[in-house]
C-alpha beads as a LAMMPS data file, in Angstrom:
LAMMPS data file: protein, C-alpha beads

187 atoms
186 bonds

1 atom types
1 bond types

-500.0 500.0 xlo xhi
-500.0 500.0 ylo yhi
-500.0 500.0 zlo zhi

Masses

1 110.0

Atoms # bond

1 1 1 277.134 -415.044 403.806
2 1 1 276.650 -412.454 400.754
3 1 1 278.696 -410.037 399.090
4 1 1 276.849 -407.358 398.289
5 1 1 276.566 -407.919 394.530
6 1 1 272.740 -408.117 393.554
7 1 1 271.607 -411.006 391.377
8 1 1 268.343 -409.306 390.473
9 1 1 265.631 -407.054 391.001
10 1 1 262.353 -409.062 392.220
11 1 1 258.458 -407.765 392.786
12 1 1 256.527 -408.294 396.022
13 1 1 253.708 -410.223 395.235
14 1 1 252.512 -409.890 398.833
15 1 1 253.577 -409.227 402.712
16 1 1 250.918 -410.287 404.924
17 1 1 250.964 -411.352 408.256
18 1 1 255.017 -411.847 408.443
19 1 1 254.940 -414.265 404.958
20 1 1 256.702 -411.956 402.259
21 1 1 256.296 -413.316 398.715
22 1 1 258.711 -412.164 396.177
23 1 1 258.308 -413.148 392.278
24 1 1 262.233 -414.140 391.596
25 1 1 264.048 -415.951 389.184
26 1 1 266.279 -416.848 391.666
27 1 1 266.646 -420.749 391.599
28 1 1 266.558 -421.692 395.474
29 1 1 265.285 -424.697 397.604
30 1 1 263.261 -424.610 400.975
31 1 1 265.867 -423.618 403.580
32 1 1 268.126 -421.698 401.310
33 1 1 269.103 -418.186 402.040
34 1 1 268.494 -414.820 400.498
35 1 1 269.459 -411.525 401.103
36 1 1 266.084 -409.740 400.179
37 1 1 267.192 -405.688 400.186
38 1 1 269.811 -406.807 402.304
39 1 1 268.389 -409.192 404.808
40 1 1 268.914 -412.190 405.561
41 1 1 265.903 -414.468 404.991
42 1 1 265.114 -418.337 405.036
43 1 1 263.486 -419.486 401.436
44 1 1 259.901 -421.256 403.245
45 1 1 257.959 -421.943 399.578
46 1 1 259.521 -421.994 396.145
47 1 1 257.322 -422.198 393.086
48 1 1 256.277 -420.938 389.851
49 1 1 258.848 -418.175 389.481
50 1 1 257.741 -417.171 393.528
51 1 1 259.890 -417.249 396.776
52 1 1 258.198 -417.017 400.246
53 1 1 260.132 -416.041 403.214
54 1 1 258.369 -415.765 407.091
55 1 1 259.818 -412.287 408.416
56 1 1 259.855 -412.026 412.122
57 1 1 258.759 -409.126 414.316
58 1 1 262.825 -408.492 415.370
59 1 1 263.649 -408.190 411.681
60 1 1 260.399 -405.839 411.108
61 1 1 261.547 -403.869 413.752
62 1 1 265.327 -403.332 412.071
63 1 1 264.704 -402.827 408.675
64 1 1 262.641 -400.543 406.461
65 1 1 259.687 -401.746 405.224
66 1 1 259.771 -403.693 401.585
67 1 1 259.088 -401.629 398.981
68 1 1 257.601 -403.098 395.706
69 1 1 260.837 -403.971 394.096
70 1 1 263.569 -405.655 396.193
71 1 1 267.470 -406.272 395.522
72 1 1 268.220 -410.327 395.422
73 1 1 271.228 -411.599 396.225
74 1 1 271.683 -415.452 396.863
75 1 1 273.842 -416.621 399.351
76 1 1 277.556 -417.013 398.650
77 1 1 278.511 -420.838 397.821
78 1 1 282.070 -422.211 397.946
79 1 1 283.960 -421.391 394.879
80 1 1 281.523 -418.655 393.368
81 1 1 283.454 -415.254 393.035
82 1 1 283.905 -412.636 395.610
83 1 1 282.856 -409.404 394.207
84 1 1 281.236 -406.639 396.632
85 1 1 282.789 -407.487 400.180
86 1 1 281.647 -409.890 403.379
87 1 1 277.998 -409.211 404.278
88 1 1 275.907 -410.816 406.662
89 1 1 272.846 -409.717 405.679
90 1 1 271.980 -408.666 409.055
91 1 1 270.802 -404.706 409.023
92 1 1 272.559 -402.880 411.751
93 1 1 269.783 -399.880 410.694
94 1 1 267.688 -397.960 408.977
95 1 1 269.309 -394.350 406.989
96 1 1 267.727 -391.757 405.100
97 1 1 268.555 -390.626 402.118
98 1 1 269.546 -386.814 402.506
99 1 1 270.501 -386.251 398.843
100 1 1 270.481 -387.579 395.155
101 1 1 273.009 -385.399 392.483
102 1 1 274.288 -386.241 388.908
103 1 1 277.586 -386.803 389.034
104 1 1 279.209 -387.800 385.284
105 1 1 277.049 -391.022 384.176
106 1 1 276.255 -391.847 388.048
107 1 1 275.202 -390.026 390.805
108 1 1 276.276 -389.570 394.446
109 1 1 273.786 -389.835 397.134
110 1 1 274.121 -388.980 400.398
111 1 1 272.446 -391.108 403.514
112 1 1 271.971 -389.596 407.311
113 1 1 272.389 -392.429 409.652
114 1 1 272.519 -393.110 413.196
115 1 1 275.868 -391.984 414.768
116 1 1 276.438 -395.773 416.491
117 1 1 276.444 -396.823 412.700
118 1 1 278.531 -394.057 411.138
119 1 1 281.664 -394.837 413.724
120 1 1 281.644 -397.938 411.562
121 1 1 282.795 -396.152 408.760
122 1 1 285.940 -395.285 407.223
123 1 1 286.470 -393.232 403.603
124 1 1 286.907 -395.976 400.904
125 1 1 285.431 -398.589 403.438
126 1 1 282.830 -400.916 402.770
127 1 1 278.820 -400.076 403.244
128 1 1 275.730 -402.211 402.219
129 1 1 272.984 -400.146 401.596
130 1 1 269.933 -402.092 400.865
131 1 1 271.780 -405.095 400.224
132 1 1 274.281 -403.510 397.585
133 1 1 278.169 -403.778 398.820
134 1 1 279.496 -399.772 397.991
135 1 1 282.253 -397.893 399.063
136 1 1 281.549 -394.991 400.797
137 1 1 282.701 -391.848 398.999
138 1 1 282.421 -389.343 402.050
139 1 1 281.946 -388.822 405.880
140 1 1 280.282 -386.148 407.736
141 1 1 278.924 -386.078 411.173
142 1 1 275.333 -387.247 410.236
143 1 1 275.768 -389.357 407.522
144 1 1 277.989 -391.037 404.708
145 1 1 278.155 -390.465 400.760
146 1 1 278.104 -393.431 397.654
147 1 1 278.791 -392.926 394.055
148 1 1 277.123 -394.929 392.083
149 1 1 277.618 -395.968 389.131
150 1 1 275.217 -396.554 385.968
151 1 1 275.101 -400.482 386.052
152 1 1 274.270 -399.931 389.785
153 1 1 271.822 -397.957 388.857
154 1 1 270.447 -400.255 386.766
155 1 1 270.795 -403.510 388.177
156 1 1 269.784 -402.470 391.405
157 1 1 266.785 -400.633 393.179
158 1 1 269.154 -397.903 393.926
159 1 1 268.219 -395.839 390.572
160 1 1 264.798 -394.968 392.169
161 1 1 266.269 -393.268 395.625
162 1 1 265.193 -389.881 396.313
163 1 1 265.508 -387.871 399.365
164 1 1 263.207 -388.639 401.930
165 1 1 263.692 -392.503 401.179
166 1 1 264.248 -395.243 404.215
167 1 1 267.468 -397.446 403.177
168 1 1 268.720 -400.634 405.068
169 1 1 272.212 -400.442 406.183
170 1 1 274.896 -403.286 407.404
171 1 1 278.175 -401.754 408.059
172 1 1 281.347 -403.494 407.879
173 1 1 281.708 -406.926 410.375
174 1 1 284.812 -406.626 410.742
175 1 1 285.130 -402.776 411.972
176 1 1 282.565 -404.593 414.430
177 1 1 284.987 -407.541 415.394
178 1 1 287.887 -404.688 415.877
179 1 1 286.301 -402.680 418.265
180 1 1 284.902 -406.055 420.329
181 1 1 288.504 -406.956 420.519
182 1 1 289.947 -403.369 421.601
183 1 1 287.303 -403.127 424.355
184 1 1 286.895 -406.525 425.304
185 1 1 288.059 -406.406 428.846
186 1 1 284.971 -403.547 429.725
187 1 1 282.589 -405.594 428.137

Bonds

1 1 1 2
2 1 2 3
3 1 3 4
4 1 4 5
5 1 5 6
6 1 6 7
7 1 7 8
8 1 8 9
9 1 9 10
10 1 10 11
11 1 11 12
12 1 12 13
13 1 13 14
14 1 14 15
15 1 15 16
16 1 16 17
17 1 17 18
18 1 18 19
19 1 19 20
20 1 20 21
21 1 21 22
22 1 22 23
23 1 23 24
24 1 24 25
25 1 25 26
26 1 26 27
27 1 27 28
28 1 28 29
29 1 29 30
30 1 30 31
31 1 31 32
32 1 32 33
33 1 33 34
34 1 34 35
35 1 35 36
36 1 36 37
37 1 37 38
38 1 38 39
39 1 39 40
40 1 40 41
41 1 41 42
42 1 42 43
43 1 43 44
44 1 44 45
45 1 45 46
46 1 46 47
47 1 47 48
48 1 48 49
49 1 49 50
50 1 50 51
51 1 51 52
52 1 52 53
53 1 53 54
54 1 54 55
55 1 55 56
56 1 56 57
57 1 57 58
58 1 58 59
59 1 59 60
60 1 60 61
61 1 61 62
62 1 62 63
63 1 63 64
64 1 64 65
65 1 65 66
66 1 66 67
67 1 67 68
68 1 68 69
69 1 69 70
70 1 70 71
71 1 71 72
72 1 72 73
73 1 73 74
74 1 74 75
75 1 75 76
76 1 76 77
77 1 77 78
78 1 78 79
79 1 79 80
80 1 80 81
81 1 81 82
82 1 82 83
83 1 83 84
84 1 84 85
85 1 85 86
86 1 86 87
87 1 87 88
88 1 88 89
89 1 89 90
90 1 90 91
91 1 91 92
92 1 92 93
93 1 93 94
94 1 94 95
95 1 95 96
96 1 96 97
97 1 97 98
98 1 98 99
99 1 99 100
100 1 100 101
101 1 101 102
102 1 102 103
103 1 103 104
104 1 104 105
105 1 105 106
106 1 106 107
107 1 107 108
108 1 108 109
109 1 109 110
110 1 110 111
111 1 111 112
112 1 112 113
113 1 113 114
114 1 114 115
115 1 115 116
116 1 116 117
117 1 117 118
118 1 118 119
119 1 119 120
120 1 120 121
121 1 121 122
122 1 122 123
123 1 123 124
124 1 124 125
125 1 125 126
126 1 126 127
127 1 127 128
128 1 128 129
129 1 129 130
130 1 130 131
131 1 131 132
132 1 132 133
133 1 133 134
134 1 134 135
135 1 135 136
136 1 136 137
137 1 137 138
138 1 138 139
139 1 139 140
140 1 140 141
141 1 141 142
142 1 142 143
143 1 143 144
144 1 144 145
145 1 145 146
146 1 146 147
147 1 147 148
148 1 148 149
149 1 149 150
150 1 150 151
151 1 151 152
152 1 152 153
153 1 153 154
154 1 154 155
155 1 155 156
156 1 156 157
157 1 157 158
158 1 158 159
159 1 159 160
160 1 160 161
161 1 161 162
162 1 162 163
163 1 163 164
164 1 164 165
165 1 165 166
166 1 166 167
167 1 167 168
168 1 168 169
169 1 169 170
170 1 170 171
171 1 171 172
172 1 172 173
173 1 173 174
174 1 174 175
175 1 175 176
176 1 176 177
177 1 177 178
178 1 178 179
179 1 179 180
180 1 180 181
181 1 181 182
182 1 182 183
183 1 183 184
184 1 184 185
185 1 185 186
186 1 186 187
């Protein structure tokens, strides 16, 4: 489990054949998880400043492509602080970023998703968008807003968005769990 709030900004050193290679500074062992621009992955090699992580064709086929930076967010360990909110790290889909504006210090951006992702979302919920826990700003019928702020921008890969971009997205589990438990009995 993760909560959204980014440890660090890593480079891809490589992504060939499934084996994605991230330089980190990210102290982890063989077996640990990562959220790597919010997903989920399984630390396979760890050395010399370098974390290697086997990506599988169903998580290919869910998430955007890595770009060469990536947010890192260790997994949450009993005791550490909850910041950001519960996240799985498991990408419910792929958005596009429909706008970027200036707005004060931040900026608000605007990302078109899916409609079986937006009925996910509330005003003031919770959103992950490439692994960052935000709070999503506005609604309309083809996508959500964010405001960011300038230490999001940053900390986290989010500073570089421009229209056009691909973004993962997890919405909130428990809006999930909520809707499995009012429909239960057709399922």
């Amino acid at each position: 489990m993760f909560t959204g709030i980014v440890r660090e900004r890593g480079r891809v050193a490589s992504f060939d054949e499934g084996r994605l290679v991230v330089e980190s500074g990210i102290t982890a062992d063989i077996g640990d998880s990562v959220a790597v621009d919010g997903v989920c992955l399984t630390v396979v090699g760890a050395q010399n400043g370098r974390l290697a992580f086997d990506v599988m064709q169903e998580t290919e086929g869910r998430t955007k492509f890595f770009g060469s930076e990536v947010n890192l967010e260790p997994a949450l360990r009993a005791g550490d602080p909850l910041g950001g909110h519960y996240v799985q790290g498991h990408v419910d889909g792929v958005g596009t970023v429909r706008s970027v504006d200036a707005e004060g210090d931040g900026r608000r951006v605007w990302v078109d998703a899916d409609p079986a992702l937006l009925r996910y979302l509330v005003e003031k919920g919770s959103i992950t968008v490439e692994g960052v826990s935000l709070t999503v700003a506005g609604l309309d019928e083809q996508g959500f807003a964010v405001a960011l702020v300038q230490h999001t921008l940053d900390a986290t890969t989010l500073g570089g968005l421009a229209p056009g971009d691909r973004v993962n997205l997890e919405t909130d589990v428990l809006a999930k769990y909520v809707e499995r438990l009012l429909h239960a009995d057709t399922i």
